[in-house]
N, C-alpha and C positions, 0 to 999 in steps of 0.2 A: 931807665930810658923808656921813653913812650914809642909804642909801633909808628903813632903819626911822626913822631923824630926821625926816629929810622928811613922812614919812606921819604924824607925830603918832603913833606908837606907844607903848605903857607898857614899862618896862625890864622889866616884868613877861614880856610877851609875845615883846619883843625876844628877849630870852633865851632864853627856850623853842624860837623859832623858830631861832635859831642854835646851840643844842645838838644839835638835828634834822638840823643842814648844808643847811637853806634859807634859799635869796636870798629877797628881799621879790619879784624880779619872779617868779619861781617861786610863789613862795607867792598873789600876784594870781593868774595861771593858773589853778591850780588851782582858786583859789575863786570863778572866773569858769565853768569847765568845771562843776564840782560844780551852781554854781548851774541852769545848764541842763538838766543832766542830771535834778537833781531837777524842773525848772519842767515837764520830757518825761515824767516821769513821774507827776505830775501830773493832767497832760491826758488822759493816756492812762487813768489812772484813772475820771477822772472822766466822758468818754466810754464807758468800759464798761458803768461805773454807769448812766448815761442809758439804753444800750441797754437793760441787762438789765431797767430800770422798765420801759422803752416794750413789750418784749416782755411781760412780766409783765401791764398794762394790754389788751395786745390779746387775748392770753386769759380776761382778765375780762369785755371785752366780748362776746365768741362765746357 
């Protein structure tokens, strides 16, 4: 039995992903890393934004 079987995969994507020459545990990875990396960049976003309101804010009040 193939990991794509297991996972409930579409022969759609099966496919796609084995024309690529990626494993299914290779392909998790990846979209484990990705997903982090976007969630860091994220945050990191959104904490600048805060700053730059709160800096913005404190000069309105002066």
């Amino acid at each position: 039995m193939d990991l794509w079987e297991k996972f409930g995969m579409s022969e759609e994507l099966t496919s796609l992903w084995q024309e690529l020459g990626i494993s299914a545990g290779t392909a998790i990875v990846v979209l484990i890393a990705l997903y982090f990396v976007i969630k860091w960049a994220v945050k990191n976003g959104i904490m600048e934004a805060c700053k730059k309101i709160e800096d913005k804010n404190m000069w309105k009040e002066k």
